[in-house]
C-alpha positions as CSV (number, residue, x, y, z in Angstrom):
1,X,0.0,0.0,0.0
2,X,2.6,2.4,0.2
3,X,4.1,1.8,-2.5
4,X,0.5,3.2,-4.4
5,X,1.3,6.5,-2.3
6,X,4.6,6.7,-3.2
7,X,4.0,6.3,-6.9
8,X,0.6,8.5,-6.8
9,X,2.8,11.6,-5.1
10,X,5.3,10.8,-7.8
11,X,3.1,10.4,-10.9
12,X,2.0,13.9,-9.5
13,X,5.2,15.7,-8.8
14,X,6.0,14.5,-12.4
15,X,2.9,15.6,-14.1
16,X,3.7,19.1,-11.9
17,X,7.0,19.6,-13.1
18,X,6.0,18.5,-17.4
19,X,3.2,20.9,-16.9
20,X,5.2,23.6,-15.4
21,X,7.7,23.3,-18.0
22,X,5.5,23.3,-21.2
23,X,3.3,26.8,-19.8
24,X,7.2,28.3,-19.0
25,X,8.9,27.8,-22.2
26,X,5.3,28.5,-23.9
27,X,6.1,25.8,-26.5
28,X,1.8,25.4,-26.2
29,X,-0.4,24.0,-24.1
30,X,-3.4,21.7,-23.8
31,X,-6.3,22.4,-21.8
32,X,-4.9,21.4,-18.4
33,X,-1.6,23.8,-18.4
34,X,-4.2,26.3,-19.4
35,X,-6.6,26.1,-17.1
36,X,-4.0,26.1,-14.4
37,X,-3.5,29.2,-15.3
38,X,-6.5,30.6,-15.0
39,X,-6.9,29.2,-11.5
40,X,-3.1,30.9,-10.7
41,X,-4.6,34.5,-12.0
42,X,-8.3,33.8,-10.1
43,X,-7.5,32.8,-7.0
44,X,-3.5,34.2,-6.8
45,X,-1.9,31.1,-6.5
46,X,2.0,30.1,-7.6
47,X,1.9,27.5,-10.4
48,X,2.7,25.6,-8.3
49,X,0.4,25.1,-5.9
50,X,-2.2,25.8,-8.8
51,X,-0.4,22.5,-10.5
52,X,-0.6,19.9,-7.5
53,X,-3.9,21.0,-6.4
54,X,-5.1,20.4,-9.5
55,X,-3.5,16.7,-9.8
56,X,-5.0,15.8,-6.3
57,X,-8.4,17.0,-6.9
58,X,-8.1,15.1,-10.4
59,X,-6.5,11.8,-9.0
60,X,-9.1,11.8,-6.0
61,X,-12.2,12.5,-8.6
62,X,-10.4,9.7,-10.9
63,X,-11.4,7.3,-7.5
64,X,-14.4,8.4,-6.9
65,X,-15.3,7.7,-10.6
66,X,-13.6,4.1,-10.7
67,X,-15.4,3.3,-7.3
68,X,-12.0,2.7,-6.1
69,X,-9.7,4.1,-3.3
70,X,-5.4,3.3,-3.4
């Protein structure tokens, strides 16, 4: 089981970074990178806290939609 944690924080800390990266160097973006930045300029977050909040709320909807918990 903690193994799942591990590799969830990391999958997530990953994604974070990629994201980060692409909306940085503005070589485009798909919708995700975008609306993280619309929730950095709404609520006047960093990207990255806009970033991980975003993956948790996505991986913990992601469970709730597969009926599934780690």
């Amino acid at each position: 089981m903690k193994k799942t944690y591990l590799y969830t924080f990391l999958g997530i800390t990953l994604n974070a970074i990629e994201n980060s990266m692409t909306i940085v160097t503005n070589l485009g973006s798909i919708l995700w990178p975008a609306s993280i930045v619309n929730m950095m300029h709404a609520f006047g977050w960093t990207m990255c806290a806009s970033i991980f909040t975003e993956g948790i709320v996505i991986s913990f909807l992601t469970m709730i939609l597969e009926r599934r918990m780690l």
